[in-house]
C-alpha positions as CSV (number, residue, x, y, z in Angstrom):
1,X,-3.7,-13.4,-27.6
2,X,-6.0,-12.8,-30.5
3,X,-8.6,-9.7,-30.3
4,X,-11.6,-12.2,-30.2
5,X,-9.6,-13.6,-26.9
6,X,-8.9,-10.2,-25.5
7,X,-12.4,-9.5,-26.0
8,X,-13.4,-12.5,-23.8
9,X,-10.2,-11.7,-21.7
10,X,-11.7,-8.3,-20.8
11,X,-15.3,-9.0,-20.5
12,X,-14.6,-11.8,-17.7
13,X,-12.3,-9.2,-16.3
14,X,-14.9,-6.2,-16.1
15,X,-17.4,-8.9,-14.3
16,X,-15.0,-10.4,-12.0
17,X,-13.6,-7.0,-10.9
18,X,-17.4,-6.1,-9.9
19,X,-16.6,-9.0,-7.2
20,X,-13.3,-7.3,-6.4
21,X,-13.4,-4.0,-5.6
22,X,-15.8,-2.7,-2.7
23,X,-17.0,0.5,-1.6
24,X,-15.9,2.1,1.7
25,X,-18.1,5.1,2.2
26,X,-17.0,8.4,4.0
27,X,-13.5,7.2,4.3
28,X,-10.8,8.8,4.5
29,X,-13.1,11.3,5.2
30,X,-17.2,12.3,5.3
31,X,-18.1,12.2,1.4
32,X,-15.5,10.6,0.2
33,X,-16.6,6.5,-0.8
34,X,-13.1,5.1,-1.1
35,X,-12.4,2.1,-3.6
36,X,-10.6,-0.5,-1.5
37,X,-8.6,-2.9,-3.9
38,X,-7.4,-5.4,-1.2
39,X,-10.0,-8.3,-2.1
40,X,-8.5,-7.7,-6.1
41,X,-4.8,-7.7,-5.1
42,X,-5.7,-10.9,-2.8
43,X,-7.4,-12.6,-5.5
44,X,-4.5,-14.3,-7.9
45,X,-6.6,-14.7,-11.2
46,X,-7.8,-11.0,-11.1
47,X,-4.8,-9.2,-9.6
48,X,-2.9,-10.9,-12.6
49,X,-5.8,-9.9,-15.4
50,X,-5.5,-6.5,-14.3
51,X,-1.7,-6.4,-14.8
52,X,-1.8,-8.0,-18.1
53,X,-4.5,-5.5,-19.1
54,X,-2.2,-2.3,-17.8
55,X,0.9,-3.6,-19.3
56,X,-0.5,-3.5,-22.7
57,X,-0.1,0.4,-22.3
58,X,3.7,-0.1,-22.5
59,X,3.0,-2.1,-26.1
60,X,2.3,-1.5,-29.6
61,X,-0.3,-2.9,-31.9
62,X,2.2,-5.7,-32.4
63,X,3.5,-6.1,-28.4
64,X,6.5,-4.7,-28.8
65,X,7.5,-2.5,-25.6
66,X,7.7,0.7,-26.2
67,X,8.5,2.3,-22.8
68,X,11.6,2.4,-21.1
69,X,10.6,3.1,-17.5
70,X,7.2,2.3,-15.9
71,X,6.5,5.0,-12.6
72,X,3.9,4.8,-9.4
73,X,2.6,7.1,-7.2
74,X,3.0,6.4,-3.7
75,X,1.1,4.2,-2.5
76,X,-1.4,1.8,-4.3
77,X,0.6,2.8,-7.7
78,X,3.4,1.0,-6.3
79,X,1.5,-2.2,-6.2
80,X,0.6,-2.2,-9.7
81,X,3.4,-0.6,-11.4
82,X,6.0,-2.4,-9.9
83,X,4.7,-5.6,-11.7
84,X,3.6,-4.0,-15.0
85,X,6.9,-3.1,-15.3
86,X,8.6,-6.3,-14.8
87,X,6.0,-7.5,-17.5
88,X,7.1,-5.0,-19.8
89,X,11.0,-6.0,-19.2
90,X,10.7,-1.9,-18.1
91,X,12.5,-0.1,-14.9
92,X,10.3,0.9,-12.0
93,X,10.1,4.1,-10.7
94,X,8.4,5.6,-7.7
95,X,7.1,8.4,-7.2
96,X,7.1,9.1,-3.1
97,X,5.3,12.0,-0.7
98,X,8.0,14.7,0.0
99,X,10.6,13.7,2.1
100,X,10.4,10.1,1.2
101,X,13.4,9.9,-1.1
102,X,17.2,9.9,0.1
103,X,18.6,11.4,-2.7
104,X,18.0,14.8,-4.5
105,X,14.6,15.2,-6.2
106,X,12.3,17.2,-8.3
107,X,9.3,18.1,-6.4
108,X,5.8,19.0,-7.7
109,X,2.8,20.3,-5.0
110,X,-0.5,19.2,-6.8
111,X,-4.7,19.1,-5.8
112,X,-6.1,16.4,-5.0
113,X,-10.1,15.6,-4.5
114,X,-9.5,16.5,-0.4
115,X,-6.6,18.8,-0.2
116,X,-3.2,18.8,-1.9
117,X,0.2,17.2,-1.5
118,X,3.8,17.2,-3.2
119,X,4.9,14.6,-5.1
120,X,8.9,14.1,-5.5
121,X,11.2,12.0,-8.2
122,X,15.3,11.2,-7.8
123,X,16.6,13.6,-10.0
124,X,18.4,10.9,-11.3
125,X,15.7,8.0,-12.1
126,X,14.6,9.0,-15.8
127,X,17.6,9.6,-18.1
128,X,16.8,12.3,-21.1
129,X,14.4,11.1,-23.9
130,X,13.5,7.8,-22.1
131,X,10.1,7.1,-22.3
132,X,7.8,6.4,-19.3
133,X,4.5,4.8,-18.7
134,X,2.6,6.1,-15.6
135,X,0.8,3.6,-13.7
136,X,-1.5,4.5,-10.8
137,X,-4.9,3.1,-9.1
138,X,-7.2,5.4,-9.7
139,X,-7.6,8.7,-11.6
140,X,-10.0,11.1,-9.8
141,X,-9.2,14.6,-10.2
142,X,-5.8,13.9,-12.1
143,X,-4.0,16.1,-10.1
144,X,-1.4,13.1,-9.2
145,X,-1.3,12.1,-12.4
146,X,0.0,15.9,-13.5
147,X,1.8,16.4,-11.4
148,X,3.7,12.5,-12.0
149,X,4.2,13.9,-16.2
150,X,5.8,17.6,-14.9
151,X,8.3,15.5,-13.0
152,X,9.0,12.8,-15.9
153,X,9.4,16.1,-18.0
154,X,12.0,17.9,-15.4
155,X,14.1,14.5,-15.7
156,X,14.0,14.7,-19.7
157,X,11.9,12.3,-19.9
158,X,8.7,11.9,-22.3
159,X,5.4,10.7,-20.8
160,X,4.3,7.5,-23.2
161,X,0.9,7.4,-21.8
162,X,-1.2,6.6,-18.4
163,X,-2.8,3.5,-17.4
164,X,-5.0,3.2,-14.1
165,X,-6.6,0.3,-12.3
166,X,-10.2,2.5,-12.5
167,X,-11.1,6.2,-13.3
168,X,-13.9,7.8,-11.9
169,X,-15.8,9.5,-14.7
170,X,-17.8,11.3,-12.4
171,X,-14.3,13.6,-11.9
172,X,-12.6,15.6,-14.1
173,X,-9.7,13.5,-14.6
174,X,-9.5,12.8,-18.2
175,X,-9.3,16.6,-18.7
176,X,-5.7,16.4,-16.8
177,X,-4.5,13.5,-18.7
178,X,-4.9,15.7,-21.7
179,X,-4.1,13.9,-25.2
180,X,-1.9,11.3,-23.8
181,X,-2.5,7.8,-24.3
182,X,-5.2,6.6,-21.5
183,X,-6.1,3.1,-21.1
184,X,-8.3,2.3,-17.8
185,X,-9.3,-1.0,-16.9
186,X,-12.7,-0.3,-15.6
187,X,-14.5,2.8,-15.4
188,X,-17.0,3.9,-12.8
C-alpha cells in the first residue's frame, strides 16, 4: 500500500468507525459511558480495516515483522490481537484475570478507571529476548496496559510497542505507555 493509499485507507477508516462504535452511558457503572465495539467487530469491511491498521505496529517502515509474539488482555484484547497476530505470522498470547490460566503464571494487580484487578501470564508463553506487541481495545488509565509490559518483562521478554482499537485522551493513559511505540486507531 502506498502512503497516498494509507492515507485514503485511514481517513475512510476514521469516518466509518464513527458509524461503528456507540456509546453506552453509565455502564458498567453510573459515570462510566462504555464504548461498545460489537456493531465494528460485526461489520466485515471495518473489523478488517482495523486489524490491518493495528498490525502495522508489529512492522517496520518497510513491513517486515518485527515482533515475535502479539498479547491481549482478557477480554476484548482477545478479539483483536488474536488476528493481528495471525497477520503478522506472530504467536498469540493472552493475558487472563487471575485464576484463569492452568498453568503457573506471573501475576500483576493493577488500577483500573473503577477499581483494580490482577492480570496473570504462563510463565512459560514469552521465551527470553522475544519481542512482543501488545494489543488491547482501549487505553484509558493504562493501568492494563502496565501492568501487560511488567509481565512481558518477568518472562524476558521486551515490549516492542502498544497498539489499541481507541484511546481516550481525556485519561491519563499515554503517561503509562511511557516512550514505547503507541499507534491508536482512533482517538477520542
Amino acid at each position: 500500500m502506498t502512503e497516498t493509499e494509507r492515507e485514503a485507507h485511514d481517513a475512510w477508516l476514521q469516518g466509518h468507525l464513527d458509524t461503528l462504535i456507540r456509546d453506552i452511558p453509565d455502564f458498567p457503572e453510573p459515570g462510566v459511558v462504555f464504548k461498545d465495539i460489537t456493531p465494528l467487530l460485526a461489520d466485515h469491511d471495518g473489523f478488517s480495516a482495523v486489524i490491518e491498521t493495528l498490525a502495522r505496529s508489529g512492522r517496520d517502515a518497510d513491513g517486515a515483522v518485527i515482533v515475535d509474539k502479539v498479547v491481549g488482555m482478557e477480554a476484548r484484547g482477545f478479539i483483536l490481537a488474536a488476528p493481528v497476530a495471525l497477520a503478522l505470522g506472530a504467536g498469540f498470547i493472552p493475558v487472563r484475570k487471575a485464576g484463569k490460566l492452568p498453568g503457573p503464571t506471573h501475576a500483576v494487580e493493577y488500577d483500573l478507571e473503577y477499581g483494580s484487578a490482577t492480570l496473570e501470564l504462563h510463565r512459560d508463553s514469552i521465551r527470553e529476548g522475544e519481542r512482543v506487541l501488545i494489543v488491547d481495545d482501549v487505553l484509558a488509565t493504562g493501568g492494563t496496559v502496565a501492568a501487560t509490559a511488567k509481565l512481558i518483562e518477568q518472562c524476558g521478554g521486551r515490549v516492542a510497542g502498544v497498539a489499541v482499537l481507541m484511546e481516550l485522551s481525556f485519561l491519563p493513559g499515554r503517561a503509562a505507555v511511557g516512550d514505547l511505540p503507541f499507534r491508536a486507531v482512533k482517538t477520542v
